[in-house]
N, C-alpha and C positions, 0 to 999 in steps of 0.2 A: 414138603413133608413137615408133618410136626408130629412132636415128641410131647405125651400127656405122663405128667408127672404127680404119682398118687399119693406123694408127700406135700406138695402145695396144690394138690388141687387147679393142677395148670397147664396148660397147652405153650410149648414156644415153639419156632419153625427152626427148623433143623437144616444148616445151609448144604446144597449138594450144587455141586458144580460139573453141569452138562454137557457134554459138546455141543456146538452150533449145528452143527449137519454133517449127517451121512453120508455119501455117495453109497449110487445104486449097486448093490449086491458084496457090500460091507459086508466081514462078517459081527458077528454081536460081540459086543465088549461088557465089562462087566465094570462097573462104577465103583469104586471104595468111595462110602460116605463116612470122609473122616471123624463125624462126630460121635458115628457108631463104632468104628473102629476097633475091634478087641472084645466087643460088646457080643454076648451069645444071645440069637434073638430067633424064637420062635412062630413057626406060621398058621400054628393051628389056629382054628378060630376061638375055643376057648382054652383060656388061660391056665398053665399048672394050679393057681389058686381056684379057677372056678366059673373067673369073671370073661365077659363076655361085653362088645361093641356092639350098641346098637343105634342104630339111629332115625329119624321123626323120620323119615320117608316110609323106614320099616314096622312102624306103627300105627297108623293113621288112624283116626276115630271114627271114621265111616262118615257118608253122610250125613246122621242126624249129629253129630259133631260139629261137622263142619256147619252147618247150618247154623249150631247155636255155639259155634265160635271156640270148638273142645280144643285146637292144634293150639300147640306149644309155640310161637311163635320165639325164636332168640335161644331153643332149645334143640340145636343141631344133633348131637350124641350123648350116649352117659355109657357106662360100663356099669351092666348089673351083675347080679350075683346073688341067689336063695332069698327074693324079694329086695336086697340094698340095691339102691339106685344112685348112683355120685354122676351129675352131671357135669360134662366137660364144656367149661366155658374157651370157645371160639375166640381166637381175637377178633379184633371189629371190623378188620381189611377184609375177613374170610367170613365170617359170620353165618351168610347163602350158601356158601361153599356146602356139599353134603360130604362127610366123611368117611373115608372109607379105610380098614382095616390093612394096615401091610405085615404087623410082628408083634410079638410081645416079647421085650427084653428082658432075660431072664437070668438067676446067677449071680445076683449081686451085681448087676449091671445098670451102675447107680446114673 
């Protein structure tokens, strides 16, 4: 998981500690991710301010794009909003990784 930060302009990974394995017909547990912790964190897709996750798979520039080379390559996500575009730089472990939406932390949830 990672945590994009719209004060630097930055993505860190956020540690959550998993169990190894199940046994069959476990019931489901629920994970406290200590880093979020206290943190009030919303699941709509967009944001109380407006903003919104999107990412290059959900863009694509059609073929004649690709053809003459339109994809973003190194431009995994950005968070828009009434035309502003802030793209989110990936670290470089993850980079391919496609990203996908879990919360927006809200509330002063620095």
């Amino acid at each position: 998981m990672w945590r994009f930060d719209h004060a630097t302009l930055s993505a860190r990974e956020v540690q959550i500690d998993l169990p190894t394995a199940t046994a069959a017909g476990e019931e489901v547990e629920t994970i406290v991710v200590e880093a979020l912790r206290g943190q009030r964190i919303v699941t709509d897709a967009r944001a109380p301010d407006g903003y919104q996750l999107r990412s290059s798979n959900e863009s694509r520039p059609g073929v004649i794009g690709d053809i003459f080379g339109m994809r973003r390559y190194g431009q995994p996500a950005a968070i828009v909003n009434r035309g502003r575009v802030i793209s989110i730089e990936i670290p470089p472990a993850n980079r391919y990784d496609t990203p996908a939406f879990v919360g927006w932390i809200v509330g002063g949830g620095g």
